[in-house]
C-alpha positions in Angstrom: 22.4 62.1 64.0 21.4 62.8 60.8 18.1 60.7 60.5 17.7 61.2 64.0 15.3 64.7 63.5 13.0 62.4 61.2 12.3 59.7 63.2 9.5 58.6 65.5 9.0 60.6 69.4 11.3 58.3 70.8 14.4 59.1 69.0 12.9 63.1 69.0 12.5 62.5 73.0 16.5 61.9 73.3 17.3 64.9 71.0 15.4 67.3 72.7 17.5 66.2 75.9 20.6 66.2 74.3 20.1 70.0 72.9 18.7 71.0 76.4 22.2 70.4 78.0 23.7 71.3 75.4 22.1 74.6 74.1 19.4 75.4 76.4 16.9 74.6 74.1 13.4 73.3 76.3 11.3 72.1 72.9 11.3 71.9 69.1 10.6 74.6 66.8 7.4 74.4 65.1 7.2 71.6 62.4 6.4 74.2 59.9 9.9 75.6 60.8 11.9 72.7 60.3 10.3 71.9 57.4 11.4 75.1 55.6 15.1 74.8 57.0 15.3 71.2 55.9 13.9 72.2 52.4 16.5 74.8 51.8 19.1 72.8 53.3 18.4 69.6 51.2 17.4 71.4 48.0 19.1 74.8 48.2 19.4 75.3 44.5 15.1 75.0 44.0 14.5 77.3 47.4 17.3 79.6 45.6 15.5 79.9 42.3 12.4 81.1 43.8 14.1 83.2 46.3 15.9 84.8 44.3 12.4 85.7 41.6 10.4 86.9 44.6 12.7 88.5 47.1 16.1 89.3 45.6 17.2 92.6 43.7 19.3 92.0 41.0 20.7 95.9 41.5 21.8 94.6 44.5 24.3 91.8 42.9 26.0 95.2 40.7 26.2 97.1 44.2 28.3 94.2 45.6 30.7 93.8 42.9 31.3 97.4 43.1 32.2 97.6 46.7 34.2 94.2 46.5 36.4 96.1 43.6 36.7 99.2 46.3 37.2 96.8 49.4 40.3 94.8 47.2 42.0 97.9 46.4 42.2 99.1 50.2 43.2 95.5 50.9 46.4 96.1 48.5 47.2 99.9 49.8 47.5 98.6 53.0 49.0 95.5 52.3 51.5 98.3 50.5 51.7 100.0 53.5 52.9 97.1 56.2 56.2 97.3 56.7 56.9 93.2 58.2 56.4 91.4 54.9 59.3 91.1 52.2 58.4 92.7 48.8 58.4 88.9 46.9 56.1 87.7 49.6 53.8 91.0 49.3 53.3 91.0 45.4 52.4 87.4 45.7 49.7 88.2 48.4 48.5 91.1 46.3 48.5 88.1 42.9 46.8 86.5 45.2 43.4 89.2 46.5 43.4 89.9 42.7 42.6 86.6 41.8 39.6 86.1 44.4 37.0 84.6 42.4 33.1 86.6 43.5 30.4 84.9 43.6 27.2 87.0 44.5 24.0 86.3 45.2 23.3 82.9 43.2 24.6 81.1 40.0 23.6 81.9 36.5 21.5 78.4 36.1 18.7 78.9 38.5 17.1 81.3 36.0 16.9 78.6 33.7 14.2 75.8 34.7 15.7 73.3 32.3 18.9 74.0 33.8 17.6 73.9 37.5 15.8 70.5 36.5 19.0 69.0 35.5 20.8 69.4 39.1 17.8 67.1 39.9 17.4 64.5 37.8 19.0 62.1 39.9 15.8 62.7 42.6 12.8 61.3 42.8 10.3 63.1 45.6 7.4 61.2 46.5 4.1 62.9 47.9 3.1 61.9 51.4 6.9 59.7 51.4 8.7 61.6 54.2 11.2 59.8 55.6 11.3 58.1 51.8 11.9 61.4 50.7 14.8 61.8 53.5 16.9 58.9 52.0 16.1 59.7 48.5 17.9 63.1 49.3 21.1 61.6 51.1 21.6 59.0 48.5 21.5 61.7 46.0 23.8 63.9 47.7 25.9 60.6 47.8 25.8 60.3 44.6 26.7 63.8 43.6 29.8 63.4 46.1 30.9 60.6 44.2 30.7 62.2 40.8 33.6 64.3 42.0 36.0 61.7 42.9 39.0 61.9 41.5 38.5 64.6 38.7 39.6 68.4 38.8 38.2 70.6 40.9 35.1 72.4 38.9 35.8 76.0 40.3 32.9 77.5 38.8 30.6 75.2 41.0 28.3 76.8 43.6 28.1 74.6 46.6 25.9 77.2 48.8 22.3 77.7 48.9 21.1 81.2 48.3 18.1 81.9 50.2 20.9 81.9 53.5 22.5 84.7 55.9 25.7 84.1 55.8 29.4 84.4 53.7 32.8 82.1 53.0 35.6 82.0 52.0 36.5 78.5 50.2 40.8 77.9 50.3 41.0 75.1 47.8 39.0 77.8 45.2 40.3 81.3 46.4 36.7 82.5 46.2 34.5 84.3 48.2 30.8 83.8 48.5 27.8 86.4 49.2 24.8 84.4 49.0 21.7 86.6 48.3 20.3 85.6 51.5 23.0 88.1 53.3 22.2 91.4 50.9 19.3 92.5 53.2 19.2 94.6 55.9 21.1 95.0 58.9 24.0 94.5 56.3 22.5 95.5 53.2 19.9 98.2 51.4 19.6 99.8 48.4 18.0 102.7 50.9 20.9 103.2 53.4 23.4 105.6 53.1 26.6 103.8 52.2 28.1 104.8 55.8 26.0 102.2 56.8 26.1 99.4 54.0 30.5 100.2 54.5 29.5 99.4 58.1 27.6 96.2 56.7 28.0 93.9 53.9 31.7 96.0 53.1 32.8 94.5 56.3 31.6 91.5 55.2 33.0 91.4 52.2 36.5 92.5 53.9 36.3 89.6 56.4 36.1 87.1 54.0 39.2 88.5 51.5 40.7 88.6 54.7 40.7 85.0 55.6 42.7 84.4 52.5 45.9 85.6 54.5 44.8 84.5 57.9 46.7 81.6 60.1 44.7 79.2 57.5 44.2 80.4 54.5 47.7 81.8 54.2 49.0 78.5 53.6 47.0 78.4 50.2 48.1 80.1 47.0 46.2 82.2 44.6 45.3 78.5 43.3 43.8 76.7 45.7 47.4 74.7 46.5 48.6 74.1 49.7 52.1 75.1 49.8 54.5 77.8 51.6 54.4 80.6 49.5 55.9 83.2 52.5 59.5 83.4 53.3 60.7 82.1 56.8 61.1 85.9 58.0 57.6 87.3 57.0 55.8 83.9 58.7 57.6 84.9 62.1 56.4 88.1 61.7 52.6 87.6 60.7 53.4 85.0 63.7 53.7 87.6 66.5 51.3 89.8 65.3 48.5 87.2 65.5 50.1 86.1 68.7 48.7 90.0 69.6 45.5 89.1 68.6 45.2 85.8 70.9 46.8 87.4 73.5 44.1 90.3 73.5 41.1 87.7 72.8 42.6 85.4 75.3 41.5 88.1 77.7 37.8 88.8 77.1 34.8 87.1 79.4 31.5 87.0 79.3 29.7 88.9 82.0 27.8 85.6 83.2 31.3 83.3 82.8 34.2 83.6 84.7 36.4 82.0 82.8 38.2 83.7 79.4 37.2 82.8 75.3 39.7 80.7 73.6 41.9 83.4 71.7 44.1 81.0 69.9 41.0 78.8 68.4 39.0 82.1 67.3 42.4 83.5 65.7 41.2 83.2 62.3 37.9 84.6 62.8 39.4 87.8 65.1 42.4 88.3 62.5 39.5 89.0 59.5 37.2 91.3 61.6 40.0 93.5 62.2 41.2 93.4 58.6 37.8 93.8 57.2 36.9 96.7 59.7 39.8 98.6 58.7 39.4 97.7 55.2 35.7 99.1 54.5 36.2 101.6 56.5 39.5 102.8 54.2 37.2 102.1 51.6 34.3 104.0 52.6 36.2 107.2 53.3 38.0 106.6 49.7 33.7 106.5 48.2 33.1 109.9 50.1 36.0 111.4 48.7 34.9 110.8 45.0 31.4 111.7 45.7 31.5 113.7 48.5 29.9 113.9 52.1 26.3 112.1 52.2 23.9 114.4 53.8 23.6 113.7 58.0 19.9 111.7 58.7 17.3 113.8 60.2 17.3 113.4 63.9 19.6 111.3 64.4 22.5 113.1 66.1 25.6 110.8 64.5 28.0 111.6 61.7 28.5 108.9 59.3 32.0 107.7 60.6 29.8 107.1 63.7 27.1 105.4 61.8 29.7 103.2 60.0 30.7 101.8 63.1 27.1 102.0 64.7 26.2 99.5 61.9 29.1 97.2 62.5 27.8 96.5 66.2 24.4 96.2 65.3 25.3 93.3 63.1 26.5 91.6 65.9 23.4 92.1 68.5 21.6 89.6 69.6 20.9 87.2 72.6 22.3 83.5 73.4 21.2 81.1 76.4 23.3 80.0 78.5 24.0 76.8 78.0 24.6 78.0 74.0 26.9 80.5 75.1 28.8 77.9 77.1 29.4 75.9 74.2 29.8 78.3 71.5 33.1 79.3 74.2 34.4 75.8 74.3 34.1 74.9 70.8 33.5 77.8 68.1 36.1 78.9 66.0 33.8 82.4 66.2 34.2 84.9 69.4 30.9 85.4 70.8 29.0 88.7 69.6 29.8 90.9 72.0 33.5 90.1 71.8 33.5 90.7 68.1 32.3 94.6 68.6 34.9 95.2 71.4 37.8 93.8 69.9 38.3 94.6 66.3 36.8 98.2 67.7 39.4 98.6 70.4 42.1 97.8 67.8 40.6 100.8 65.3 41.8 104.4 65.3 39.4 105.1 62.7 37.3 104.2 65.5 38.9 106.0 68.6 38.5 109.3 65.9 34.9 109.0 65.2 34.0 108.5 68.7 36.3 110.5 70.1 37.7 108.2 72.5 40.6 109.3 75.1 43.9 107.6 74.8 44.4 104.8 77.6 40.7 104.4 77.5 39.1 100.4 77.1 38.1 101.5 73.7 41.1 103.6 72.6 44.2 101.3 74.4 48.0 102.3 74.0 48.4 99.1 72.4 46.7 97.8 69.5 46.6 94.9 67.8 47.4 94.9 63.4 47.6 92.1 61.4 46.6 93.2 58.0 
């Protein structure tokens, strides 16, 4: 599978088939295209570097570390504030969010070219040599791979590209990664009011603390270590609050599918949108009361509780075939777009306030679902 995309129409002829069932997808994407995902993909660090000089404010990488400090502390006030877990188990959990290791944007070394040239010096690339170049790369990454057998764990090693849209959270490091690829609008500006950066990258950035304390990343410790470090009591009851959350998920559909999402397989994902909704959001009203109310925007009749949760959806529009939908339901650990609006929005009084939504309604319920 993975030579596959690199080999002669034959082999190309089969894929296109294959993703055509499975993701609705009629033809290839320009060869231009490919050949900029497989460059960044293959040599992440080199795309980074010049990402990163061209495209990336370094403002930006202060900005984030700021609202990961704000995000943290509304993480701990309301871990304070739950009244199921024990006090032993709590002060661990809050040892635990403190010690989150941030990595923003991209490591020091790619401003150094003698640096950057090390990571390569394994690599030889050969003009006109494509399919050389192909195995040159996997054997390489091979190699690297092998390198880290059997020694410690380097925890100050960046294994993500920059120049990408997403975020982590890495278990076995306690550290959460904001590539600068994902400090860019919709989530990210230097020129949006913070209503809508809170709405953005800060619940982003309270997704992925989040996941530290979800049904997976729970059963690390501040360390990295897989071990039990909750007492038999509080597990039961994180338990049947995430039972809540698959119970609710278990109940959304798609418009064009008649059967439900898989709750219980999208747990982990559903438990740190609600927590990192409710967490920027806690830590956006905290930034307005230190500097005060940021002016309305002209014409646009929304206050900026409303835009903080405008934001939040917009992240989350977009389109999907099909035949990608279908097996994004089947297999993701991720609830589909639409589902990740309604639910951790449904679940939000912060939410049923700014819009003012009536009690009992689909987006205001009785009963909510709260896991952290």
């Amino acid at each position: 599978m993975s030579i596959m995309p690199h080999m002669i129409d034959d082999y190309q002829q089969k894929k296109v088939e294959f993703r055509k069932i499975l993701l609705g997808i009629l033809s290839e994407r320009n060869r231009w295209s490919q050949c900029v995902e497989w460059t960044n993909k293959k040599l992440g660090m080199a795309v980074g570097a010049l990402f990163i000089r061209e495209n990336f404010n370094h403002e930006s990488k202060k900005t984030a570390l700021e609202m990961i400090q704000t995000i943290r502390e509304a993480f701990n006030e309301l871990l304070s504030e739950n009244g199921w877990m024990d006090d032993e188990t709590r002060n661990v959990a809050k040892g635990k969010a403190n010690s989150m290791n941030e990595r923003i944007g991209y490591p020091e070394f790619l401003k150094n070219p003698v640096e950057l040239s090390k990571e390569y010096a394994m690599l030889n690339i050969t003009e006109n040599q494509f399919l050389k170049n192909i195995f040159a790369v996997l054997k390489y990454d091979a190699y690297h791979n092998l390198q880290k057998l059997r020694k410690p764990v380097d925890k100050n090693k960046w294994s993500t590209e920059p120049a990408v849209v997403n975020a982590f959270y890495n278990p076995n490091n306690n550290d959460i990664v904001f590539p600068a690829g994902i400090l860019q609008p919709l989530f990210y500006s230097q020129h949006f009011p913070k209503s809508l950066n809170y709405g953005g990258i800060g619940v982003v950035i309270g997704h992925e603390i989040t996941h530290g304390f979800d049904d997976k990343g729970r059963q690390f410790d501040k360390d990295g270590n897989m071990i039990q470090w909750w007492n038999n009591a509080t597990i039961k009851a994180f338990r049947e609050r995430a039972q809540c959350i698959v119970d609710q998920y278990s109940r959304y559909k798609l418009q064009e599918f008649d059967f439900p999402i898989n709750g219980r397989m999208t747990q982990g994902e559903n438990i740190a949108d609600n927590g990192g909704l409710k967490q920027s959001f806690r830590a956006y009203k905290k930034w307005v009361s230190f500097h005060g109310e940021e002016p309305l925007l002209p014409s646009v009749n929304l206050t900026h509780d409303q835009l903080f949760f405008l934001n939040y959806a917009q992240i989350w529009c977009g389109s999907m075939r099909r035949e990608d939908a279908l097996t994004k339901i089947r297999s993701s650990v991720h609830s589909p777009g639409p589902v990740r609006v309604l639910g951790p929005l449904s679940n939000s009084e912060d939410f049923a306030r700014a819009y003012n939504c009536p009690p009992g309604s689909p987006m205001n319920p009785t009963r909510k679902c709260n896991v952290w």
